[in-house]
N, C-alpha and C positions, 0 to 999 in steps of 0.2 A: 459605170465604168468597170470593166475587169481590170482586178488590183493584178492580177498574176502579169497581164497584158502589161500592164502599167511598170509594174514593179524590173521587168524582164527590157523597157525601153530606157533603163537609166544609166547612171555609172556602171563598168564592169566588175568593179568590187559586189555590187548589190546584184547584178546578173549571177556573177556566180554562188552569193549565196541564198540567190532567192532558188536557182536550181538545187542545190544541195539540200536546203533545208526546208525549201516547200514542196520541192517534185521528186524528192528522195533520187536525186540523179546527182553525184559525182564528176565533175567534167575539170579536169586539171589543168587542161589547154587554158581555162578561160583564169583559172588564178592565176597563172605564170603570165597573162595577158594583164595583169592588175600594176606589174611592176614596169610595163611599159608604155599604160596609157590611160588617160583618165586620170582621175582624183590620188590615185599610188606613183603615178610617173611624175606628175607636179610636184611631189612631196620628195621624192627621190631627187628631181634635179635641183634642190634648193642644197643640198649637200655640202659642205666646205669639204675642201682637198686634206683636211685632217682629220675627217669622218663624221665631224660634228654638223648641228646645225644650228643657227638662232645662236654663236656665240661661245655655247659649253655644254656640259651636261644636265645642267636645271636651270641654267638661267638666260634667255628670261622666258617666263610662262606668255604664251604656251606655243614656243619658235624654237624650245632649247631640243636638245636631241632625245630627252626623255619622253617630253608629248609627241616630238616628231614620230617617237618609234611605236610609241601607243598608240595614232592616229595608224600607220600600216599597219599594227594588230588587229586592230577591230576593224579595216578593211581586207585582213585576212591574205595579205600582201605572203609573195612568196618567200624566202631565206636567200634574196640576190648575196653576190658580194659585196655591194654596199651595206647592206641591211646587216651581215654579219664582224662586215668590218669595227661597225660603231657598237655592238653587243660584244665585241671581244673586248675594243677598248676599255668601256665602261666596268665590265670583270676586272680586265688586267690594272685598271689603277685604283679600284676600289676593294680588293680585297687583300691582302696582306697576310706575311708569316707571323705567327706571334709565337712567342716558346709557353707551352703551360707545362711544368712538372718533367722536366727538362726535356722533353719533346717539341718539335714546332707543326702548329696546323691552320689550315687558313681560316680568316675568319672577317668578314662581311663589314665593312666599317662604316657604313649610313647608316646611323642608328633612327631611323624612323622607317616604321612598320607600310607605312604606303607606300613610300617612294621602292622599297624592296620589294611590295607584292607585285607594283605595274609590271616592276622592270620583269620580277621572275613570272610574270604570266604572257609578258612577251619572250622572254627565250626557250620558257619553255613550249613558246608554238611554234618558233622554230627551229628547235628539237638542237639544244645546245650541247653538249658534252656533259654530263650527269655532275663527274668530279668537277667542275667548273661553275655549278650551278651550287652543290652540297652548302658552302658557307651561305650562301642566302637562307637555304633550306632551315642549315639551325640556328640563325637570329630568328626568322619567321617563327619557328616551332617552340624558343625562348620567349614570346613575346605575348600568347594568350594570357589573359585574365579570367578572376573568377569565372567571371559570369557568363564566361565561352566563346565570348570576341575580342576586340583587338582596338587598339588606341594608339596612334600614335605618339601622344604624348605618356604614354608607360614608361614609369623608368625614367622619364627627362625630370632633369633637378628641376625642385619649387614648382611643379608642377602636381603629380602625385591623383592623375582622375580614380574615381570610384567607378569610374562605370564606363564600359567600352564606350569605338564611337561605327556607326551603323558604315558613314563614307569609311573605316579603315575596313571595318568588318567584311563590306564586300568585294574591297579589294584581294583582301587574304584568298577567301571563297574562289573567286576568279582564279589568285594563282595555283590555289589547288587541285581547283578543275584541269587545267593545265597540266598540270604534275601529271595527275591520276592519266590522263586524257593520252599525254606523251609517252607511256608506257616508264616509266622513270619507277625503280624501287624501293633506292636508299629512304630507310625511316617511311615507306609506306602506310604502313599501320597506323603511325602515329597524324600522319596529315590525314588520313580518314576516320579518324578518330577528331582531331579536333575539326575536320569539317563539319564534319555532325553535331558539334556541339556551337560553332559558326551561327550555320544554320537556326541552328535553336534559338541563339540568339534575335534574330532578323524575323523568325517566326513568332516569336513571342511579342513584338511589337506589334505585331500585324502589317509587316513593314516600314512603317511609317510614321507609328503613332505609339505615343509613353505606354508604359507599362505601366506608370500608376494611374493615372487622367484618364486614359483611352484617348485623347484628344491629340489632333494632327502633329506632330512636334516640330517640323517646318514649314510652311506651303512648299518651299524648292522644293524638297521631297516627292511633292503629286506633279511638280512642270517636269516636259518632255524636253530630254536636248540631245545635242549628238555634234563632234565625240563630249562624254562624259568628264574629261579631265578627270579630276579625283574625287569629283564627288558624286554623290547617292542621291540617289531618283527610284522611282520604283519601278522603273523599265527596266532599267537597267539591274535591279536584283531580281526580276520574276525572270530575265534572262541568264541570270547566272544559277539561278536556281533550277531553271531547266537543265542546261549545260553541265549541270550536277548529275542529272539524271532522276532527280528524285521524283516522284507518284505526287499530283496534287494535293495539298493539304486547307481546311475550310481556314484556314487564318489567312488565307493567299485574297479572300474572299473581297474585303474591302479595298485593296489593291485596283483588283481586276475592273469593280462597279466607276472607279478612277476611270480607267482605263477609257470602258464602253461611255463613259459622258464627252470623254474628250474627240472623239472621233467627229470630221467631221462631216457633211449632207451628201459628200463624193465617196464617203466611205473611207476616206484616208485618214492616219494621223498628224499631227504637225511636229514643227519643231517651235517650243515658245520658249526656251530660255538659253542664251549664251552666256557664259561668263565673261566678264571682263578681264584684256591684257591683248597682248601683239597676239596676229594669229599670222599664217601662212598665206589665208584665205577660206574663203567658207564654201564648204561644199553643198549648205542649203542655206535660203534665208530666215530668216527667224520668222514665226507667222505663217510661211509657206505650208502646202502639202509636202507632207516627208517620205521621202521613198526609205528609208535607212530605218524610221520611225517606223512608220507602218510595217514593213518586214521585218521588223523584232519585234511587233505588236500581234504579228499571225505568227510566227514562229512560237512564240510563248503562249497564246490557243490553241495551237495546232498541237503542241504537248502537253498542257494543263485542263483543254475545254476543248477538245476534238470536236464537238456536239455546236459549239458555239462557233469555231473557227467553220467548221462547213456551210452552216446557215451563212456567215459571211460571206463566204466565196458565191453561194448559189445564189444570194442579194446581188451581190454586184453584177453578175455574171447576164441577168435579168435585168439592170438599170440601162 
């Protein structure tokens, strides 16, 4: 089976970024077509007339408007005016004047480090107003730990972790990418700065597995799903690690050998694990061949293993 053939017959979100990212071709018509049919228009017309969906803005997983707007991120959905009306909202009632040292400045009031990376890695895709975006910027930049990643429970009373966590870590990473990606400047330096040290952290694991044992630290961690909700998988960081831009590194290495076992006799990937709670609807079955799956699986060879991603293409190409 040609995957490109394959991957090019599916939803229009995955057409346009199987074009984009595996044929090095650009085509806009067909994003701005993501908000009107297929998997982006379903999710669109589930909308309440107050901008929200599933109820509020987190509740409940994963129908509330937080996942709803993370599922059109990572389908790469256009900036409709729905799409920006529920991203205003969500700024406009979550961020507040506070006076410090008798001046007043705004300042980000969800204090948990995930739920501010998703949201600021979806507005910053759709290219939100910078000063709008800023008080996210510095609770995120407030929020790194030694060891150069990110925990949502930092800072939360009786709580008190030693040690990042990898699901916040790559959240952050993501909204960085974002940042950097948007052209956005405020405190640039310093989000490039601790992405690289993000990163270090994710690398130093080998993805997936302790730093002190070497041994796997979840099974979740090696299953394929899509979308990711909030948690960490290793697709989903060799794809954020791309989107960074960075040059392959041999710690990516045990990752990848993941990767090539799970693939299956069709040459595709799957998707094997959902999380539990309300969904909208499922865009693949669990089990199934994954088009979403597999095109994040060549995109992240096609940048890391150029050598390894062609021999795939010219396998199938030949089956």
């Amino acid at each position: 089976m040609d995957l490109i053939t394959w991957l090019k017959e599916g939803d229009v979100a995955i057409l346009y970024q199987t074009y984009r990212d595996i044929l090095n071709q650009e085509k806009p018509e067909l994003r701005n077509r993501i908000a009107s049919e297929g998997f982006g228009k379903r999710l669109l017309t589930l909308q309440q007339k107050d901008g929200h969906w599933g109820g509020g803005y987190y509740r409940k997983k994963w129908i509330s408007t937080h996942y709803t707007l993370m599922e059109l991120r990572r389908l790469n959905a256009p900036p409709t005016e729905a799409i920006l009306k529920a991203c205003n909202l969500i700024i406009d009632q979550y961020t507040v004047d506070v006076e410090v040292e008798g001046s007043f400045r705004k300042i980000w009031t969800i204090h948990d480090v995930c739920m501010c990376a998703m949201m600021f890695y979806a507005f910053t895709y759709w290219q939100l107003p910078e000063n709008k975006i800023r008080p996210m910027l510095d609770y995120m930049l407030d929020e790194q730990m030694k060891d150069g990643g990110y925990n949502c429970d930092y800072k939360r009373p009786h709580k008190h972790p030693h040690h990042s966590s990898l699901h916040s870590t790559i959240s952050v990473i993501e909204a960085m990418n974002g940042y950097i990606m948007g052209g956005y400047h405020y405190r640039k330096e310093e989000v490039l700065k601790q992405r690289k040290e993000a990163i270090e952290f994710v690398l130093m694991h080998r993805l997936f597995k302790s730093d002190k044992t070497g041994e796997p630290i979840k099974k979740q961690f090696t299953l394929l799903s899509f979308p990711p909700r909030w948690k960490y998988d290793i697709l989903r960081s060799l794809d954020a690690l791309r989107e960074s831009g960075m040059e392959y590194d041999p710690r990516m290495e045990d990752a990848f050998e993941v990767l090539y076992q799970k693939r299956r006799k069709d040459g595709t990937w799957p998707v094997q694990q959902k999380y539990s709670g309300a969904v909208h609807f499922d865009m693949e079955p669990t089990g199934s061949s994954s088009r979403m799956n597999t095109l994040r699986v060549l995109r992240v060879l096609k940048h890391f293993k150029p050598q390894v991603y062609q021999e795939i293409l010219n396998e199938t190409k030949k089956a």
